[in-house]
C-alpha positions in Angstrom: 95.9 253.7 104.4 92.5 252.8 105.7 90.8 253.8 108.6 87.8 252.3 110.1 84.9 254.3 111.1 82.6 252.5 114.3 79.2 253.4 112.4 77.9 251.7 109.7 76.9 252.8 106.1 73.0 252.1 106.5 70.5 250.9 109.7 71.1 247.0 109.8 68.0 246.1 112.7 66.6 242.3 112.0 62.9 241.5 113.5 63.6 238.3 114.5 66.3 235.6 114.5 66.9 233.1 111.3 69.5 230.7 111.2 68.2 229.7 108.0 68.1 233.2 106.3 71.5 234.0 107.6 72.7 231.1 105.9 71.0 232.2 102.6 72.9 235.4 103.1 76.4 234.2 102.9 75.6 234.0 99.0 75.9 237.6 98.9 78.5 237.5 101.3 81.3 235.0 100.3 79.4 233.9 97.1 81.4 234.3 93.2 79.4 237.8 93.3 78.8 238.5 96.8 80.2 241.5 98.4 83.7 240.3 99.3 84.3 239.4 95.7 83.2 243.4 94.4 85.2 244.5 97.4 88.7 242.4 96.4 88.2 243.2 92.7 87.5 246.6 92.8 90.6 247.1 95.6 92.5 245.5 93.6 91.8 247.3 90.2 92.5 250.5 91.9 95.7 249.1 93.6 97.3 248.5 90.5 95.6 251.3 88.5 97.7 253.7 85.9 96.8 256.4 83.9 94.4 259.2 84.8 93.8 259.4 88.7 90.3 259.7 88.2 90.0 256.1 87.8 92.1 255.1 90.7 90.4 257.5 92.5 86.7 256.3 91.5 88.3 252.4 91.9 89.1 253.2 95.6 86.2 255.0 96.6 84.0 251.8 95.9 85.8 249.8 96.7 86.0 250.9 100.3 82.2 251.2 100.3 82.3 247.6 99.3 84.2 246.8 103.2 81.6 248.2 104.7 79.2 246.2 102.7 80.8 243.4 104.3 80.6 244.3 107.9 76.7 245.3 106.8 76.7 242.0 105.6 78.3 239.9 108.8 76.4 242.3 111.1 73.0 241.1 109.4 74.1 237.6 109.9 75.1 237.6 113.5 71.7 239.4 114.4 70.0 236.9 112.5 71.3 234.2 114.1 71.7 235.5 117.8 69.3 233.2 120.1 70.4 230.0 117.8 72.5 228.5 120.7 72.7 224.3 120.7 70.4 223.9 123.0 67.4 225.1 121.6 68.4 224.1 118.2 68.1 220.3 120.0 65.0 221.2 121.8 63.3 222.3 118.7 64.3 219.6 117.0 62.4 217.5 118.7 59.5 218.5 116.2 59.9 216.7 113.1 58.7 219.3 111.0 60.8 221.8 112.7 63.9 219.5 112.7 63.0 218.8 108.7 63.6 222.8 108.2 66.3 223.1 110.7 68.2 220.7 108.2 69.0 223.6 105.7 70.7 226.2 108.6 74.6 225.9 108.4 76.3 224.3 111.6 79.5 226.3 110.7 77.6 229.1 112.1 77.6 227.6 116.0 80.6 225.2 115.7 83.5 227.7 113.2 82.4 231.5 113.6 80.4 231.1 117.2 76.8 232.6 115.7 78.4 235.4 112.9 79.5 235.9 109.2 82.0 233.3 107.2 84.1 233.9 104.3 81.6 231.5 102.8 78.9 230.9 100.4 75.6 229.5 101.6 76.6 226.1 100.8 80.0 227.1 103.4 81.9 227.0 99.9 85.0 229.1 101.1 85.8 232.3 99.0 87.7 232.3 96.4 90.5 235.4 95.0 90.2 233.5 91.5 86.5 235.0 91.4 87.8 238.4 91.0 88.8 240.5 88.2 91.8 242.9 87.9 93.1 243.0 84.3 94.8 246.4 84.0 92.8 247.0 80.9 90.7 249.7 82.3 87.6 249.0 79.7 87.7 245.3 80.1 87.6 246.0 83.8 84.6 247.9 83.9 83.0 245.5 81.6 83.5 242.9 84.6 82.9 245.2 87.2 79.2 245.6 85.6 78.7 242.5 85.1 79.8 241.3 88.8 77.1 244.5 90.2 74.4 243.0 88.0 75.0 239.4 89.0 74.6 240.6 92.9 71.8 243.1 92.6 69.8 239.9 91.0 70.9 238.0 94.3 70.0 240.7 96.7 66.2 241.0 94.5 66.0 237.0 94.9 66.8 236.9 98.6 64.5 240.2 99.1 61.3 238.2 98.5 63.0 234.9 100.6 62.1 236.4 103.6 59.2 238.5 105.4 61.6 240.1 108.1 61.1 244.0 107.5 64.2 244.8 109.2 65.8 242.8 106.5 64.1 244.2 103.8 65.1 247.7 104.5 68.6 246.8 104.6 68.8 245.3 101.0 66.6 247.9 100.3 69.8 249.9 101.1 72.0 247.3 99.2 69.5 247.3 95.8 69.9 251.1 95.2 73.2 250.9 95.9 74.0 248.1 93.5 72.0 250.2 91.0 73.8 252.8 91.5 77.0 250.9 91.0 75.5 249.4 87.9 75.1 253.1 86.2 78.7 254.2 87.7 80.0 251.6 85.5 78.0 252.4 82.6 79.0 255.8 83.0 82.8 254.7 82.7 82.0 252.0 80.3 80.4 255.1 78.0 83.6 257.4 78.6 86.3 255.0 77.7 84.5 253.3 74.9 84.4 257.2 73.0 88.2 257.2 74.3 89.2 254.4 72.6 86.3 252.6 70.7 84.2 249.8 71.8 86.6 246.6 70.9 89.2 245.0 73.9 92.3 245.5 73.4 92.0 249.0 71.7 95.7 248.8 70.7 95.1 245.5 68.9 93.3 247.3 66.0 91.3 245.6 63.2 93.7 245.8 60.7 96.3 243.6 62.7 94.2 240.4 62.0 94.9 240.8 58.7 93.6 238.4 56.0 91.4 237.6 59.3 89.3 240.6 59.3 86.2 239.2 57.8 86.0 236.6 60.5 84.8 239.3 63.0 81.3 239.8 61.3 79.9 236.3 60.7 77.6 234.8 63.1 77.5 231.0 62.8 74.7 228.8 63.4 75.5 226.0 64.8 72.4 224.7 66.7 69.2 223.8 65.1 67.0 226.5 63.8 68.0 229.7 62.0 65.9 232.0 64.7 69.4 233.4 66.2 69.2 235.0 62.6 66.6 237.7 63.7 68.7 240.1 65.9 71.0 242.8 65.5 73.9 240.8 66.3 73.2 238.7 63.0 72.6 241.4 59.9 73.2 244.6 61.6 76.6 246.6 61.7 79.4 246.1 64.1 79.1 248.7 66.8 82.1 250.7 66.0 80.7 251.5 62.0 83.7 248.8 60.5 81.8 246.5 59.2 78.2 244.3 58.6 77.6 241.4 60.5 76.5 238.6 58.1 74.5 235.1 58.9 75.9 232.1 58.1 72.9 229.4 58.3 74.9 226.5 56.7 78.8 227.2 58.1 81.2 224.6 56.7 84.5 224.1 58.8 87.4 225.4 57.5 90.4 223.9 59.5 91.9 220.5 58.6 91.4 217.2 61.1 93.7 216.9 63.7 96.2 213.8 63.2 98.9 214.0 66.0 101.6 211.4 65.7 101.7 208.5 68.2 103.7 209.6 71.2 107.3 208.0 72.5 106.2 204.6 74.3 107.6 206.0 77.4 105.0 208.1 77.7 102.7 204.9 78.2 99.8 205.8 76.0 99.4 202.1 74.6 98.6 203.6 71.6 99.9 200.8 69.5 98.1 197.4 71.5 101.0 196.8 73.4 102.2 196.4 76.7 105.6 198.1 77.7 108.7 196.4 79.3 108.7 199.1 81.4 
């Protein structure tokens, strides 16, 4: 069960109101990586997890952190926007250079959620479960789960030098060491189940099951102009998990046939063949 607690993680105090910031925000809020999509993924990971508890147990713990992330989050928004009422929004309008900026704040703020936080992004893009990640591979989840922290730390970083408002700035001061955080708690995981099971997703669909396919998994192919994606590691170094050398292929040569499907039944109306139907 969950049980809410009337206190919030960290201080949230704004210095002033800013319609325009608070719409900025909702990227972090209801964006692909903002905090309700780490909050929903990681839930759900540890909804469904099996195997060790630790995991489940880890999965939870964030993922609970990651609600009240998201009441941080709409508590930051309604402060930043209390004082925007319609009538001084029209008043100050009056001022073409103020009505010019004014374009950018997002009326769903006064006319759908009365002056607070929306399931939203900061174009009022409504959130989406299809942005989250729950597998039930445990390795391939972390995987995600680091990517989705990195993706929002960079978000937080961008929006911290968007605005001036110290009050603001402490409070993704909050959120940045968090995220960081986050980032090496995955890591950490990542680390522990790659010297579990190796460094390849699945781990139960080994090597040798491709078969006369194995070779396949250490060529790089160039296929853009230039032979510079030849100098890294990924190009003449040695797979990650010791099975093998990678090997650069500067002039790859296709080695699949050319597709020649047959011309579908008429009623299927393609007009392949010139001609109208009867039909």
């Amino acid at each position: 069960m969950f049980r809410h607690q009337k206190e919030l993680q960290f201080e949230v105090k704004v210095d002033r109101p800013d319609p325009m910031l608070a719409r900025q925000i909702q990227e972090v809020l209801g964006g692909q990586f903002g905090e309700m999509t780490v909050m929903m993924q990681y839930l759900f990971q540890g909804f469904n997890c099996r195997g060790e508890e630790k995991y489940k147990d880890m999965l939870m713990d964030i993922g609970t952190e990651e609600i009240g992330h998201v009441e941080m989050l709409c508590s930051l928004i309604s402060q930043l926007l209390d004082g925007a009422s319609p009538a001084d929004q029209a008043e100050a309008a009056k001022d073409p250079a103020i009505a010019a900026i004014m374009g950018g704040i997002n009326p769903q703020h006064l006319l759908v959620s009365g002056l607070g936080g929306l399931p939203t992004n900061s174009n009022g893009i409504p959130w989406n479960g299809s942005y989250i990640v729950a597998s039930g591979n445990l390795l391939a989840d972390m995987r995600s789960n680091l990517h989705a922290e990195s993706q929002g730390r960079l978000q937080v970083a961008r929006l911290y030098h968007m605005t001036k408002d110290e009050g603001v700035r402490a409070t993704f001061r909050k959120m940045l060491a968090r995220d960081r955080y986050h980032q090496y708690q995955w890591m950490a995981a990542i680390a522990e189940l790659e010297e579990k099971n190796g460094v390849v997703v699945p781990a139960s669909f080994p090597p040798e099951a491709e078969m006369e396919s194995q070779k396949e998994a250490y060529e790089f192919w160039n296929l853009s102009e230039g032979e510079e994606s030849g100098e890294g590691l990924w190009a003449k170094g040695s797979a990650p998990d010791g099975t093998g050398d990678f090997v650069y292929i500067a002039k790859p040569v296709a080695k699949g046939q050319v597709p020649n499907p047959p011309v579908p039944a008429t009623e299927l109306h393609h007009d392949l063949d010139g001609k109208a139907t009867d039909k």
